[in-house]
N, C-alpha and C positions, 0 to 999 in steps of 0.2 A: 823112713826117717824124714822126709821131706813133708812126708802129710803133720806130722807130729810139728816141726820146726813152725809151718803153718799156723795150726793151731794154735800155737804158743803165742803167734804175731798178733793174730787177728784176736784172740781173748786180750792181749798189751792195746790195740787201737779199741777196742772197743770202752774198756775202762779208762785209759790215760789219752785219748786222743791222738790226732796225728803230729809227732814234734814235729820244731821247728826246723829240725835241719834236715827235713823231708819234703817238706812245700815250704820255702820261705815266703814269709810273707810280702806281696807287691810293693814298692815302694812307690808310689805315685796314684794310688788307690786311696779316693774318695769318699766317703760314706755321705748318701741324701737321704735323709728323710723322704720316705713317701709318705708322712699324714698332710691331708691337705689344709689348707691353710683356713680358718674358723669363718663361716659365714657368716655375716651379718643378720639379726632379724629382722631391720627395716632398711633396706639397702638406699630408699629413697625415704626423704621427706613427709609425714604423715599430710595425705590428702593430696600426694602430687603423684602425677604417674612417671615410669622410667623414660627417659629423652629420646626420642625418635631417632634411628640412623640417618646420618646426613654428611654429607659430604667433607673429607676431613679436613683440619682446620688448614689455611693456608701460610705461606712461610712469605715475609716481606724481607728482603736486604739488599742493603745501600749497596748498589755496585762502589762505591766507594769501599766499603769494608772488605772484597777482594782483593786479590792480588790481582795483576795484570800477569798473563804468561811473558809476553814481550817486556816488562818494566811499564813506566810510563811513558819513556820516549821524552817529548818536548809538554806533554801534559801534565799539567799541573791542579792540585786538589785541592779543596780549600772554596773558601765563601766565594759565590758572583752573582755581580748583579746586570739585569737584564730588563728594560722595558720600566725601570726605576723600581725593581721590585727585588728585594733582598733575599740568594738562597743558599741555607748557611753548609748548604752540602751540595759542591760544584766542584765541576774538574773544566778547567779550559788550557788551549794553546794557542797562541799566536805565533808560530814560526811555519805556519805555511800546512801543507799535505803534513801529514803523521794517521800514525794508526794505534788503536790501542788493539788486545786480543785479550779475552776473557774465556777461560774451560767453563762449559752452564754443563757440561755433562748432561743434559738432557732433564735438570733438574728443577727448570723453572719454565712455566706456559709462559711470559711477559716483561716488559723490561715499559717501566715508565720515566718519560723523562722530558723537564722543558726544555728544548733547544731554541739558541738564537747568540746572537753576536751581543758582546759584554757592553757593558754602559759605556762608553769612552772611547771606543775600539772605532778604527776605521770604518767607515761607511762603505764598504763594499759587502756583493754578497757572496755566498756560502752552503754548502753543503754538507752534510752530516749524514751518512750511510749507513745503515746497518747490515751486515754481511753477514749471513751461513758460510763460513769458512770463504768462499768466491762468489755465492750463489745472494745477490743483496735482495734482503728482505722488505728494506723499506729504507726511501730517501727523502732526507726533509730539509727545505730551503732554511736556514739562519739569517735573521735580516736582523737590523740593527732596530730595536724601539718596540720590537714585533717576536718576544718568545711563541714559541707552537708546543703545547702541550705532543707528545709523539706516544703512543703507544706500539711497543712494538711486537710480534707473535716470536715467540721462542721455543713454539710446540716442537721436537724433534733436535732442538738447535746444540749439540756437541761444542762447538766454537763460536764463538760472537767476535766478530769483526768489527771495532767502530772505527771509519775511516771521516777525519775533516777536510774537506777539501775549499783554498780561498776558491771562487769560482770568475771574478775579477781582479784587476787594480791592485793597491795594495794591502800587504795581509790582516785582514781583522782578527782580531779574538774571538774564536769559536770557543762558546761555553755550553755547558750541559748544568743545570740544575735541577736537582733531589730527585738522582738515579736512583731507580727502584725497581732490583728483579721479585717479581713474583712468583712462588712456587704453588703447588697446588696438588 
């Protein structure tokens, strides 16, 4: 009786398929195409050859356009001017010592940046830090009349520390104009 009932089943799938309320069907089941996508026949320009592998393109942005982890503190964004020269993307402070902290996540080789004391600002000097989390990478004088282009190495760098420090007298405006990380 059993071979027979069998039988009976397997002639039902064979002709009518397996219903549905035997294998429901997935609900969160996809269908892709595997045809692949139509080639081109001149994928390049007639008489030019395809571009040499080279080095991928690189990524510029204004440390301005990040956030600070810490906020800005006493830092301030916005236009300075430096050495009588106008830069319309600058962050200065003048309330002494402060720090800023930027995550680079290890995302960018370089940070370029003019440092120097703002046009008007106290004639005392100054320091501008850049710091691996505590480990400073590179320190650069701010002097009044006297921006210094700085580039700085950010190969490895997780956290960016910038620390202003007055270094005399009283406090001048430490500015930074047309911060620029580069990625690569």
């Amino acid at each position: 009786m059993v071979g027979a009932i069998t039988g009976v089943v397997g002639l039902y799938l064979v002709f009518n398929g397996v219903p549905s309320w035997v294998t429901p069907p997935a609900e969160d089941t996809a269908v892709v195409a595997t045809t692949p996508p139509p080639v081109a026949s001149a994928p390049f320009p007639a008489g030019t050859d395809a571009p040499e592998d080279g080095p991928a393109p690189t990524t510029e942005v204004p440390l301005t356009g990040i956030e600070s982890v810490n906020g800005l503190g006493t830092w301030e964004r916005g236009p300075v001017t430096m050495g009588g020269k106008r830069y319309a993307d600058g962050i200065a402070t003048s309330s002494g010592w402060d720090v800023m902290i930027f995550s680079t996540r290890e995302e960018y080789k370089s940070l370029t940046v003019m440092v120097g004391l703002a046009d008007g600002s106290a004639d005392h000097s100054a320091t501008v830090t850049f710091k691996d989390g505590r480990r400073t990478i590179e320190s650069v004088p701010a002097a009044l009349g006297k921006p210094v282009r700085a580039t700085v190495d950010l190969t490895g760098v997780v956290t960016l520390r910038i620390t202003a420090e007055p270094t005399g007298g009283k406090t001048p405006t430490i500015a930074l104009g047309d911060p620029v990380l580069h990625g690569g």
